[in-house]
ZADREN-56130 format. One record per atom (N, C-alpha, C): x, y, z. Coordinates in steps of 0.2 Angstrom, whole numbers, plus 5000, padded with zeros to 4 digits. Each point is the difference from the previous one (the first is absolute). Last residue first. Example, Ala and Ser with C-alpha at 12.3 -4.5 7.8 and 13.67 -1.06 7.14 Angstrom:
! residues 2
506449895035 500450065001 499650055003 500249725000 499650065000 500450065000 
//
This chain:
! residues 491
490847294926 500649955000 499949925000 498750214995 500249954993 500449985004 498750105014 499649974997 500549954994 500550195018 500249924999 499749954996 499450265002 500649985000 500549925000 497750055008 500050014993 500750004998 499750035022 500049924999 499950004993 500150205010 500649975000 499949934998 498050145002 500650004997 500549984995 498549935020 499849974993 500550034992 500750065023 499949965000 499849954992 499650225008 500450004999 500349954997 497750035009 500350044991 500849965000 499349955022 499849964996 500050034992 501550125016 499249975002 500049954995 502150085019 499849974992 499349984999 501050215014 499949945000 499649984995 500750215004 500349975007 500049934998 499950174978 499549995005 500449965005 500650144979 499850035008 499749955006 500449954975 499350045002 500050015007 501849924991 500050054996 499250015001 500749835012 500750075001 499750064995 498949784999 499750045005 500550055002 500849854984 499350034996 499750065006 501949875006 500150064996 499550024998 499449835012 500450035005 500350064996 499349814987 499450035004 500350065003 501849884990 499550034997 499350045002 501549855015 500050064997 499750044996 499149805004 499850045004 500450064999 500549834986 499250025000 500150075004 501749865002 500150064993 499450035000 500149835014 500450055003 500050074998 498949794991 499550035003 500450055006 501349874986 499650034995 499550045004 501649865013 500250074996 499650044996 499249785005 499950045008 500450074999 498749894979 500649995005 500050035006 498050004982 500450025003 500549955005 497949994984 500649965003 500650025000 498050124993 500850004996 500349935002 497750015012 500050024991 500749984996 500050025026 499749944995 500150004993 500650195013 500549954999 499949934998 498450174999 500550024995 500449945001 498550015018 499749994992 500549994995 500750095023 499949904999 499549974994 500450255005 500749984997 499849915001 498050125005 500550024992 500649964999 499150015023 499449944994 500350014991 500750155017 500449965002 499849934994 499250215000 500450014998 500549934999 497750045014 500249994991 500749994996 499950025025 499649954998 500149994992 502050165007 499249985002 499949924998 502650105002 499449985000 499449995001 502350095000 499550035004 499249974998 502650064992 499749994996 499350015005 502249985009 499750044996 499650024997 500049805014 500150085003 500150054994 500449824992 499249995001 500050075005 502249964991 499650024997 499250005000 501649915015 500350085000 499350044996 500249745002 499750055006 499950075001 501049884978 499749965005 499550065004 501850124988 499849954998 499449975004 501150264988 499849965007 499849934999 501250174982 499549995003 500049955006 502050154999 499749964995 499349985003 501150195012 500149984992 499949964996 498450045022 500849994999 500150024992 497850085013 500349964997 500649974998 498750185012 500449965004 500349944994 498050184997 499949945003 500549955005 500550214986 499850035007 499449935005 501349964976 500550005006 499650065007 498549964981 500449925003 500550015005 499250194990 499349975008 500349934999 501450134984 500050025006 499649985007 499849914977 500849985002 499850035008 498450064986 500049945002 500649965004 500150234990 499650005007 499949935001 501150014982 500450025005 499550025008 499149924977 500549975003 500450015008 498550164988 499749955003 500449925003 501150184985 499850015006 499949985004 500549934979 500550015006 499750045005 498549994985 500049935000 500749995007 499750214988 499450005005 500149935002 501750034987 500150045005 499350005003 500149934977 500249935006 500350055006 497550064985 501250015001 500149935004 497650004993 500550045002 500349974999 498149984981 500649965004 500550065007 498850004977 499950045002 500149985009 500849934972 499849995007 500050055005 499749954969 500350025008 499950005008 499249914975 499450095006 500750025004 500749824987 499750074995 499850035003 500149805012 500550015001 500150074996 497849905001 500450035009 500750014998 499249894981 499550075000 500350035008 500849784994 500350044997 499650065000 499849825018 499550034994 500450054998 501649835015 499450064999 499650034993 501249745013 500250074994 499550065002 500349845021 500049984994 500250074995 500749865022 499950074997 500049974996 499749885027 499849994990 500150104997 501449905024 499350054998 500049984991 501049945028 500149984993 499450044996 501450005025 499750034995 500049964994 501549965020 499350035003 499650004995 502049824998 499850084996 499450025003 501149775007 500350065004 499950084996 499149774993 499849995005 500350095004 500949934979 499250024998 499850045007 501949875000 500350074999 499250054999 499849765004 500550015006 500050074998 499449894982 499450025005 500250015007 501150024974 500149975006 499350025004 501150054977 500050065007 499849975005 499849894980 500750025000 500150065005 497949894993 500449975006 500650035000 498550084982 499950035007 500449965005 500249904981 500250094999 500150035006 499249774996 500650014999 500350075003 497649994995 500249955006 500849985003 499250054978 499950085005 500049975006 500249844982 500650065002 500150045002 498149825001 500750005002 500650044998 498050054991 499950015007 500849975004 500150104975 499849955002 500050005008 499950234984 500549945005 499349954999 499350194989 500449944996 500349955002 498050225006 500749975003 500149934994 498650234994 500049935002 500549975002 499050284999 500449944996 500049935004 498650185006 500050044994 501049954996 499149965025 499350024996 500350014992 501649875020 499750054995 499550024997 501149785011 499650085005 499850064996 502149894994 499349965007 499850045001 502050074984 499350025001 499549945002 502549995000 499950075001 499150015002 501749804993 499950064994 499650085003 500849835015 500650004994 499750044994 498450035023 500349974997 500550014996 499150155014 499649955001 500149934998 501950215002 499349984999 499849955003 501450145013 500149964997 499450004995 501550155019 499350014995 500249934997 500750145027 500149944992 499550004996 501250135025 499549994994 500149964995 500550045029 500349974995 499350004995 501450155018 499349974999 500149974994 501850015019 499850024995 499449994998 502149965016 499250025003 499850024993 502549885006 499450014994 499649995001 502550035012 499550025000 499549994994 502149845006 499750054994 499450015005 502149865008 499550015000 499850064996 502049795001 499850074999 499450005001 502149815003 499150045002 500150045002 502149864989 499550015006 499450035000 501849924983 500350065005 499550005005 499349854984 500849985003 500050045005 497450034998 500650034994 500649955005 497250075005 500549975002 500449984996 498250205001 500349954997 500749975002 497250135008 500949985002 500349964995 498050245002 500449924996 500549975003 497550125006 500950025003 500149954995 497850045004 500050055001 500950034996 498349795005 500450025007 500250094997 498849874984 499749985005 500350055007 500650014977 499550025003 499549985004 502349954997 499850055000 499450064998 500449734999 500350035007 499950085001 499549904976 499549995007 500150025006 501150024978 499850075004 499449945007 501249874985 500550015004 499750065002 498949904983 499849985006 500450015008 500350084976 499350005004 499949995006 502049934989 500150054999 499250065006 500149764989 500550025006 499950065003 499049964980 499649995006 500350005006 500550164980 500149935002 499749975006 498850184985 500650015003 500249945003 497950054985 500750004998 500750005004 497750055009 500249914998 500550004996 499550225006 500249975004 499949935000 499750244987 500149924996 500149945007 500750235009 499449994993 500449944999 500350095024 500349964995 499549994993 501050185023 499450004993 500349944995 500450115027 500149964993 499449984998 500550235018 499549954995 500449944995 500750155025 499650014996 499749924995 501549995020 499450065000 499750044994 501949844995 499950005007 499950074999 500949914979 499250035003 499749995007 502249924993 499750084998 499650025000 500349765006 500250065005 500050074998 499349834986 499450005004 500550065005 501449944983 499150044999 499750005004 502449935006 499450004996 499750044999 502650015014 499150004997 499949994995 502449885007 499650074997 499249995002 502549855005 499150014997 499950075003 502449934988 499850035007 499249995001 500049884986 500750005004 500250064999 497449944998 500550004996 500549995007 497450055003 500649965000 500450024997 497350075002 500750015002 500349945002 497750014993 500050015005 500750035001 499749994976 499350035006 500150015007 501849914983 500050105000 499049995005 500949795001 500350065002 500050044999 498749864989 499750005007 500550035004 499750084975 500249945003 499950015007 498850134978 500349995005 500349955004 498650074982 500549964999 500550005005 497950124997 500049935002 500549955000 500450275005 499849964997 499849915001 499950235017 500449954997 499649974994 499550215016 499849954995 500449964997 499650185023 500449954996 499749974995 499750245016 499949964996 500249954994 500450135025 500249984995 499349964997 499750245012 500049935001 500349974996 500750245008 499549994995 500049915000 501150175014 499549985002 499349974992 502650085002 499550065001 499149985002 501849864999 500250025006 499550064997 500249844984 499549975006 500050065007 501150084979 499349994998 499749975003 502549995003 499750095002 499049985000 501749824997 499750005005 499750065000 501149834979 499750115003 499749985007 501549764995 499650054996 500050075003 501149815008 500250004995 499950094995 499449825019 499949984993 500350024997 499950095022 500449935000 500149984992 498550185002 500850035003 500549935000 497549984999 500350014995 500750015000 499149955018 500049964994 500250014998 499950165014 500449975003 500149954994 498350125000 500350044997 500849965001 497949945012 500149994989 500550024998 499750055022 500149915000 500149984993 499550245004 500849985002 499949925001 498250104996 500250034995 500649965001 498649975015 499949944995 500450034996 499950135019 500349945001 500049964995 499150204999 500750025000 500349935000 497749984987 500350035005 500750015002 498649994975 500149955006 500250065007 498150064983 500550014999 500449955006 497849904992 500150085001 500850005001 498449884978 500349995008 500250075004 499149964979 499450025004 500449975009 501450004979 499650064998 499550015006 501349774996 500250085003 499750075001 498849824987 499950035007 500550015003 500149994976 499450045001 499949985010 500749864985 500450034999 499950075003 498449844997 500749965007 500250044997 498650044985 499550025006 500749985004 500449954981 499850075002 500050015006 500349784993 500450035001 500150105001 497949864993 500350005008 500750015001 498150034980 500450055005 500349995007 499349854979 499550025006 500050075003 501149864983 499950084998 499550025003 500349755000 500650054999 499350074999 499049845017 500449974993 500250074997 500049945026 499450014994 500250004994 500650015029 500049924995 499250054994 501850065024 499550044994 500149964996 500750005028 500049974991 499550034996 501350075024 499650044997 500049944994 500750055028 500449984995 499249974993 500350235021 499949924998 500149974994 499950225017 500849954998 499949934998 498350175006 500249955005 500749974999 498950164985 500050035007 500249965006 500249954976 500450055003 499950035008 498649834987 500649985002 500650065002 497950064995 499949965007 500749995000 499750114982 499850065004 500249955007 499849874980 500750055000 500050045007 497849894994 500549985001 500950005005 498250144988 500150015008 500149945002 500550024978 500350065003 499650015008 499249834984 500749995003 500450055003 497650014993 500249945007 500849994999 499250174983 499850005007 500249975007 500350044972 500449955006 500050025008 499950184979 499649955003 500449945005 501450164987 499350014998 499649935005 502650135004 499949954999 499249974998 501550205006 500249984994 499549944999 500250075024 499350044994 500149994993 501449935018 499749954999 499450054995 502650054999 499550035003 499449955000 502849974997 499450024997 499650025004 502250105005 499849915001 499250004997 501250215003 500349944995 499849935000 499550185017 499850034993 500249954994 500250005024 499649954996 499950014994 502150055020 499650034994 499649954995 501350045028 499749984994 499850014995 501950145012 499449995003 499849954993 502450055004 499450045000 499549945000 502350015015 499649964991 499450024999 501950155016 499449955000 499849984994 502550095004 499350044999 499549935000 502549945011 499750034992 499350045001 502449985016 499349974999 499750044992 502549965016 499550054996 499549954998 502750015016 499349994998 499550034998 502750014994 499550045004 499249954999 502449864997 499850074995 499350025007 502249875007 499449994998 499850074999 502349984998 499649985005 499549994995 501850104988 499850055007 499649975005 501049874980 500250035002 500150065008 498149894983 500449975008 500550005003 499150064978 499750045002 500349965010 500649904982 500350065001 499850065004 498649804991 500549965005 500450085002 497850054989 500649994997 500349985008 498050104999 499849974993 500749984999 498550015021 500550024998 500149994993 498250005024 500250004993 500850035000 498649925022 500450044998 500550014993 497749945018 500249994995 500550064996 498349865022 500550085000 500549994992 497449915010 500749994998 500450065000 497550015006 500749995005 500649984998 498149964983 499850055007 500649975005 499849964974 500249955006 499850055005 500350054975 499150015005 500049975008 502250054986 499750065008 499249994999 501249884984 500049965006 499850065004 499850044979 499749945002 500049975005 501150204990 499150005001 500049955003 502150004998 500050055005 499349994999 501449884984 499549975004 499850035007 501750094986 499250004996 499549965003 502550055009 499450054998 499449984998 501349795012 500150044993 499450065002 500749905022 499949964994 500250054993 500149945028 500350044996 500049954994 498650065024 500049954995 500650034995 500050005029 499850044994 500249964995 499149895022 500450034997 499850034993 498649885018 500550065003 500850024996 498649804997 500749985003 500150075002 498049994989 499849945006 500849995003 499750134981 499850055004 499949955007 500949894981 500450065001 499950045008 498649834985 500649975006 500550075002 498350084985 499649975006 500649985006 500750084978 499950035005 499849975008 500149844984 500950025001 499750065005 498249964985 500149925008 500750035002 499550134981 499450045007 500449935004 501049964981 500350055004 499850035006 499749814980 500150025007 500350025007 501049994976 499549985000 500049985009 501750194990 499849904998 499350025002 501650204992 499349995003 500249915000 502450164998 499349994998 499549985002 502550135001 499549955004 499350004996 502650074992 499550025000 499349955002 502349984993 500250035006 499250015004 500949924979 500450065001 499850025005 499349804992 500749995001 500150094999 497749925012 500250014994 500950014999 498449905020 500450044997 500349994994 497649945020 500349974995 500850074996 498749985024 500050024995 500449954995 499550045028 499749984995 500150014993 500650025029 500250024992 499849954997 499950115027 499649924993 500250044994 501450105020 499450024999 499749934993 502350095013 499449985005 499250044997 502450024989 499749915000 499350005006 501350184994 499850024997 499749945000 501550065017 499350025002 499449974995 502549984997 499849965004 499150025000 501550134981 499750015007 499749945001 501349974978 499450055005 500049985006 501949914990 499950054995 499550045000 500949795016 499950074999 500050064996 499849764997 500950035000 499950065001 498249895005 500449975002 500650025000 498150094990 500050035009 500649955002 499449964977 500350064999 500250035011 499049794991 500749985000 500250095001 497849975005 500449975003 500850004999 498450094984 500050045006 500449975006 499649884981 500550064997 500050045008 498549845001 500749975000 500450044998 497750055000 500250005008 500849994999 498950054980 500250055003 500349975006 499249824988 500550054994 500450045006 497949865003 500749965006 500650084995 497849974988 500050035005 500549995007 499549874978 500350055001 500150055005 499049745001 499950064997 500650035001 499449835018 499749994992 500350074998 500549815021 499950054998 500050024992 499549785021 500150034993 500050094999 500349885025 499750024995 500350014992 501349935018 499749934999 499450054996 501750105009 500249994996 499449934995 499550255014 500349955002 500049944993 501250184996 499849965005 499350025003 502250014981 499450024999 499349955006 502850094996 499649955001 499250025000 502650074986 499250025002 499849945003 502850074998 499249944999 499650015002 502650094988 499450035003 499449934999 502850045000 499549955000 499550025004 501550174984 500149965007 499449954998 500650224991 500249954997 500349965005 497750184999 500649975003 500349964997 499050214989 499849945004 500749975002 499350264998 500549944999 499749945002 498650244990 500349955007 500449964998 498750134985 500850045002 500249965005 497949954987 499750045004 500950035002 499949824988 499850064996 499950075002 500749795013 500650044997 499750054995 498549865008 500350035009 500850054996 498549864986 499550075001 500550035007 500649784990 500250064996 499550065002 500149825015 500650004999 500050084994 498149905003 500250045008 500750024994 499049874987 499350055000 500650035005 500749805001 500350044992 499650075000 499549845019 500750024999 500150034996 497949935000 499850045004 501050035000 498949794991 500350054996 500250085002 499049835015 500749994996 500250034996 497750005007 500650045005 500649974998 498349944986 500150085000 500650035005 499749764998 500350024995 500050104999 499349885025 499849974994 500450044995 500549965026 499750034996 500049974992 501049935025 499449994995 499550014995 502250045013 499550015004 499250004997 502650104993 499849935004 499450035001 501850104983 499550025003 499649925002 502550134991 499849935002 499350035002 502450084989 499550035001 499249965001 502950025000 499549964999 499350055001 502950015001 499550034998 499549964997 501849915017 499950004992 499450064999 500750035024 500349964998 499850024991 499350115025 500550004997 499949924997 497850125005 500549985004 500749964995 497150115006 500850034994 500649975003 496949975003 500849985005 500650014992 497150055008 500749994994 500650005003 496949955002 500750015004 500949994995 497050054998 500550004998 500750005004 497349915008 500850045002 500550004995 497049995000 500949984998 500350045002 497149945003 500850045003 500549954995 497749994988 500249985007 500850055002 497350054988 500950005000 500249985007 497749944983 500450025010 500650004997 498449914985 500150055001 500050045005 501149774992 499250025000 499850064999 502350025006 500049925001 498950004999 502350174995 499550005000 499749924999 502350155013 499649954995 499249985000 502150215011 499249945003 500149964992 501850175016 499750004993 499549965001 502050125012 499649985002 499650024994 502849955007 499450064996 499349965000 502849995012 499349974998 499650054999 502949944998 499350065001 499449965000 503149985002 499349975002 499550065001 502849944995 499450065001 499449944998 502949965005 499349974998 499550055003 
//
């Protein structure tokens, strides 16, 4: 009787948990068994091994071989159990070097032998580099995982390759640098003054942004359009994003070169594909765009369920969903954009056509976003059309690289203030902020006026507090203030 352990992880939210592949070859009926709670990918996981360990010229064993996949009481998902078990069953009957098992294997196996990419592979680095072992995955996911700083990663492109031990460790070339040259430009865009320093606040503070005006306003423009004035992410947010998508499924290379995610989901979306579920659950839209932008157009179109489930994350930052299998947590810090009209036909409000809803339908309309979710958007702003004559002249407008600028030095005097990563609440936030006499008489105006909430007059102040980021200033004046409180007028 032969026995090998191989060290592997499962992707549980988006953390790899530790797995022990444990293989035990012991005389009796030739069976091929895998224990230990895994799902239909790792059971099929026999057929996949068995013929990729003979294509490769190894003998399988005609014995009773049993995978334990421990620990037993976690669920385990996916393809990726392929390489460790081949790897196991092959150090067991000694067919490679004992040494070859002392490193986290991960990969999915093609039936000639040939290792593949799965899904969530940076999280498997991560647990890899926290266990001080070397990572043994497919060639091609050599880019993605050496962004892990201190992993030690040892590709291969074929099981046969483990005849000599573990292959040589090697690193990929750095992900190149951001590039905005592809993402629109805010100067495409003719007039629309107040909503592009709008745009400008919400980017500098990370604040969440509604655009309410009838079709062919340009406010899908314009939200499509603030990636473009955001700044490039950092090492640490690039790898928390990069992590996501990496579990999802998706390109990781375009978050890890520092470029923000920007999400648009359609309105037909379900309240799992938003916040994440399914069996195995999965991220959402709101967790793909952790550190960067959801963009929902049409946003009363989207189910109210569905709406009203981003409230946890934007409030706290993080999603928790509790599942049969247990509790998982979603990173989702994003800045949240939405367009809606004014009404079902679009033009309330309009100088140059006449609305047709009935009051109680617009009434209907607008409730399908709730006042709870209303309560939780910094920003709300009327776009209306522009004089077809500004739109012929063209616009004379900066870049969305001067606009990223200014952002960035406002981001910088907010973090040489000490600001945290999310805005600050209660007490944190008046210190922030620094109230005078005037300024103070402002925000107890405003919150009469709006009849403000005690969050609504949170939002308020935010707002103030970016407004004063971008003019450099210590402390919130009363300009800022009346501002930011223009921005709550339609809630």
């Amino acid at each position: 009787m032969t026995q090998s352990v191989v060290a592997s992880s499962t992707i549980v939210g988006v953390e790899a948990i530790p797995v022990e592949v444990q293989v035990d070859v012991s005389p009796g009926l030739p069976a091929f068994l895998i224990v230990g709670l895994g799902d239909t990918a790792v059971l099929e996981a026999r057929d996949r091994v068995r013929a990729a360990i003979r294509a490769c010229g190894f003998d399988f064993p005609t014995a009773r071989v049993t995978v334990n996949l421990a620990p037993s009481p976690v669920r385990k998902h996916g393809a990726g159990f392929d390489l460790p078990i081949a790897l196991g069953v092959l150090a067991a009957t000694r067919q490679v070097p004992q040494s070859t098992a002392e490193a986290v294997a991960v990969g999915e196996l093609a039936l000639d032998g040939s290792v593949r990419e799965v899904p969530g592979l940076l999280a498997h680095a991560i647990a890899a580099r926290s266990r001080a072992l070397p990572l043994l995955v497919s060639l091609s996911a050599l880019p993605v995982v050496s962004a892990v700083p201190g992993v030690s990663v040892r590709p291969l492109t074929s099981i046969a390759e483990l005849r000599r031990g573990l292959p040589e460790e090697r690193s990929a070339p750095p992900v190149i640098a951001p590039r905005f040259d592809d993402v629109p430009d805010l100067a495409e865009v003719h007039g629309q003054p107040a909503a592009k320093r709008a745009l400008e606040i919400a980017a500098a503070g990370g604040l969440g942004l509604l655009l309410i005006g009838p079709p062919g306003a340009g406010k899908t423009m314009l939200a499509r359009r603030l990636s473009g004035i955001l700044p490039a992410l950092t090492e640490h947010e690039a790898l928390e994003s990069a992590v996501v998508h990496s579990v999802a499924g998706l390109d990781a290379a375009p978050v890890l070169g520092g470029v923000r995610p920007f999400r648009a989901p359609h309105h037909t979306a379900s309240t799992a594909g938003l916040v994440g579920g399914g069996s195995p659950p999965r991220p959402g839209e709101v967790s793909l765009a952790h550190n960067g932008v959801l963009f929902l157009d049409e946003i009363p179109e989207f189910s109210p369920s569905a709406l009203q489930a981003l409230r946890q994350p934007l409030e706290d930052g993080y999603l928790t969903l509790v599942r049969a299998e247990g509790r998982v947590r979603y990173p989702a810090r994003f800045a949240l954009v939405a367009a809606m009209n004014p009404c079902p036909c679009g033009y309330l409000g309009d100088l140059a056509r006449q609305c047709t809803c009935q009051p109680a339908l617009v009434d209907r309309y607008r409730a399908r976003i709730g006042g709870p979710l209303m309560d939780r958007i910094d920003m709300t702003l009327r776009v209306d059309r522009i004089d077809p004559a500004c739109m012929l002249r063209g616009s004379s407008d900066e870049p969305s690289a001067a606009v990223r600028l200014r952002v960035s030095e406002a981001r910088a005097w907010s973090q040489a203030r000490g600001r945290p990563r999310l805005p600050p609440t209660g007490a944190a936030l008046l210190r922030a902020c620094a109230l005078d006499g005037a300024s103070r008489k402002a925000v107890e105006a405003a919150a009469r006026v709006h009849r403000l909430s005690g969050r609504g007059v949170t939002r308020l102040l935010r707002v103030a507090r970016t407004i004063a980021d971008l003019d450099g200033d210590p402390s919130v004046e009363e300009k800022h203030v009346l501002e930011a409180s223009c921005y709550r007028a339609l809630q």
